[in-house]
C-alpha positions in Angstrom: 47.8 200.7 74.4 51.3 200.0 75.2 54.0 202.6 75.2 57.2 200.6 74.1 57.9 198.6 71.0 58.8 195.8 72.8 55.6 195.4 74.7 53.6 196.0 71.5 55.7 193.1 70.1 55.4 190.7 73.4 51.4 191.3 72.7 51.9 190.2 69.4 53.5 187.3 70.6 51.5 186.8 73.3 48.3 186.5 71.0 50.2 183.7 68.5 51.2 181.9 71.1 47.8 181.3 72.6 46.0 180.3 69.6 48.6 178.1 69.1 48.6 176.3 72.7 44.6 176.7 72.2 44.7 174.7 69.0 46.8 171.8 70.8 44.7 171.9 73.8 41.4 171.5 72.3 42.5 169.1 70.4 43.8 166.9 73.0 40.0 167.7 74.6 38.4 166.4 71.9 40.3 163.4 71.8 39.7 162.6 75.4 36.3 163.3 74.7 36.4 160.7 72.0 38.1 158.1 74.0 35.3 158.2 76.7 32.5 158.2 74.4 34.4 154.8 72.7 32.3 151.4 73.0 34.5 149.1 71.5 37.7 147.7 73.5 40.0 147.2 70.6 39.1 150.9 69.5 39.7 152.0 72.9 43.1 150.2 73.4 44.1 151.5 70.3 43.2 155.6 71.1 44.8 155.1 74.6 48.4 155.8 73.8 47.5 158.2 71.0 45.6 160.2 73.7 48.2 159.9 76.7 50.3 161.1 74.2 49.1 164.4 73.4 48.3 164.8 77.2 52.1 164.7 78.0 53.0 167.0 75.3 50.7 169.6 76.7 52.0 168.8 80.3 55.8 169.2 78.7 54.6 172.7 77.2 53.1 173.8 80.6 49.8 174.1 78.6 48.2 171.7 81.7 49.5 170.8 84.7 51.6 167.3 84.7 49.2 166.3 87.4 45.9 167.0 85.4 48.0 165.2 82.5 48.6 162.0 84.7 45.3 162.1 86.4 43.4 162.4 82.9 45.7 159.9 81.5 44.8 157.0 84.4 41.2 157.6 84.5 41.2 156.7 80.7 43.2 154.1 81.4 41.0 152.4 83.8 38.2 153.2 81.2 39.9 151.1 78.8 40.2 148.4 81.5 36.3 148.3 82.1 35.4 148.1 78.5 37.8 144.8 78.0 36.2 142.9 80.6 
């Protein structure tokens, strides 16, 4: 157990924080989960910059690194381009 009251508080910050940035970050799982699993290209299309959205907002928050972000973010992309043809 921590000995200060500020490192008692930190932990209680600590453990918000990371069901919050858990939350976000299996969310934007899911959703790339969902994209992949898509048939349809118009359905695709449209989920693409939904998706590559949330993937930079967890890059932003340091939740992911911006190169997992970027390298999720094209392989969907050429996902997308394989479905339309």
């Amino acid at each position: 157990m921590a000995n200060h009251k500020s490192s008692v508080k930190r932990i209680r910050q600590t453990a918000k924080k990371r069901l919050h940035n858990r939350y976000y970050a299996k969310t934007a799982r899911n959703a790339v989960r969902a994209l992949r699993s898509v048939k349809e290209p118009a359905e695709a299309a449209a989920m693409l910059p939904k998706v590559a959205s949330m993937l930079d907002k967890l890059a932003k928050r340091n939740m992911i690194h911006k190169n997992k972000a970027n390298n999720l973010k094209s392989k969907l992309a050429l996902h997308v381009n394989k479905l339309a043809k």
